[in-house]
N, C-alpha and C positions, 0 to 999 in steps of 0.2 A: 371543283377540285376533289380527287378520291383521296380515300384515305393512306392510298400507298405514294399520292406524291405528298401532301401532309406530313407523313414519317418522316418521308425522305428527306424535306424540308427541317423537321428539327433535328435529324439526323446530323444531315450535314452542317447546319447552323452554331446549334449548340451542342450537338454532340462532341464536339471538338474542345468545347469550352471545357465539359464536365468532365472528358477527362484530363485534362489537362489540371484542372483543379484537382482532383483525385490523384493524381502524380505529387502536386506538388504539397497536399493532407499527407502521403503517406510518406515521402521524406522528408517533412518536416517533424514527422512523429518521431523522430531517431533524437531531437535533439528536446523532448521533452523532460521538466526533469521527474520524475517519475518514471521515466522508463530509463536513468542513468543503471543501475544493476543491472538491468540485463543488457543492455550495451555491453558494462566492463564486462558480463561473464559470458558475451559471446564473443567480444575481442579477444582475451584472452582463452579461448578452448582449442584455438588452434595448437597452442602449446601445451597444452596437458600433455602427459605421457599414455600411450595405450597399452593396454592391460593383455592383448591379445598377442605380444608376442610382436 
């Protein structure tokens, strides 16, 4: 077996896993609570007022 069907083997195997877990690490981070402030202060920026006129 070469090493380019090897890759392509975990490639396709578990590649699909990792990212799929990496999806689901990176929105699960929105509800940590530690990251509650910047949550509110990027929910609410859409409302700011802009300075520029």
């Amino acid at each position: 077996m070469s090493l380019y069907e090897t890759l392509r083997h975990l490639a396709d195997s578990y590649g699909l896993v990792m990212i799929f877990a990496l999806y689901l690490i990176l929105c699960g981070w929105h509800f940590l609570p530690r990251t509650r402030n910047g949550v509110e202060q990027a929910k609410h920026s859409i409302f700011e007022e802009d300075d520029n006129g």
